[in-house]
C-alpha positions, 0 to 999 in steps of 0.5 A, a space after each residue: 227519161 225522168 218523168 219528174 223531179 222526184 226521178 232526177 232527184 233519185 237518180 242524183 242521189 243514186 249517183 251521189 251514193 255511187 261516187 262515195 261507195 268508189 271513193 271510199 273503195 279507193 282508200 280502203 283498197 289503197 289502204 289495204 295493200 299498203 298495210 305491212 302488218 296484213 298477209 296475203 292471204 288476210 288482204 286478199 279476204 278483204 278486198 273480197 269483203 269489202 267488194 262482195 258486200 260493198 258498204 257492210 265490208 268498208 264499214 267493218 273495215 273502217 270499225 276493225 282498221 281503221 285506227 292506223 290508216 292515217 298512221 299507214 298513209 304517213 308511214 307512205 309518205 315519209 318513205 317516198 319523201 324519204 327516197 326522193 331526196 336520196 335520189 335527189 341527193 345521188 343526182 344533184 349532188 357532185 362526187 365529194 371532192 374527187 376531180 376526176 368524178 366532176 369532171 366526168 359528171 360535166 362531161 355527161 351533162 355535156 354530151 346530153 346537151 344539159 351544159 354549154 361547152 363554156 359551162 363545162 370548162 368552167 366546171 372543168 377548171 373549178 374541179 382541177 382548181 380544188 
């Protein structure tokens, strides 16, 4: 397949050149469709751009937006961040002070199979003590 080391090397940077162009495509795509301020029709001309004319496109993607890439990938980050702990806080989190709520949460943990029988009496009892 390869005739000398001058091939290998070629093909090896060919493969090189590959691998950035699809590194680059990822987060220039996923950069794209994570832009609030761009419409349909606007994400739908660059995703052609930057596909049809692979390097030229991600290069005039870079130079017109890529300023608020990194200010799009935080602005990600903070919502995901941000509803992970609010689910984490409406699972974790017993019903405030309602007895009754408590108890009915322990009963589902129970019935999972998450809790002993002991465990939710002693849920039971520390709910119906408050």
């Amino acid at each position: 397949m390869f005739n000398d080391n001058g091939s290998f090397l070629l093909a090896l940077f060919e493969f090189f050149l590959f691998f950035a162009w699809f590194m680059c495509l990822y987060w220039v795509l996923s950069d794209i469709f994570r832009s609030k301020d761009l419409g349909g029709g606007m994400k739908t001309l660059w995703v052609i751009f930057v596909i049809v004319i692979p390097w030229l496109g991600i290069l005039v993607y870079l130079i017109a937006r890529g300023h608020g890439m990194h200010e799009r990938q935080l602005e990600q980050a903070k919502e995901i961040q941000a509803a992970q702990a609010e689910y984490i806080k409406s699972v974790a989190a017993p019903s405030s002070g309602d007895p009754a709520g408590q108890i009915a949460n322990a009963k589902g943990l129970l019935d999972s199979g998450a809790i002993t029988q002991a465990e939710f009496d002693q849920i039971k009892a520390k709910a119906l003590a408050s």
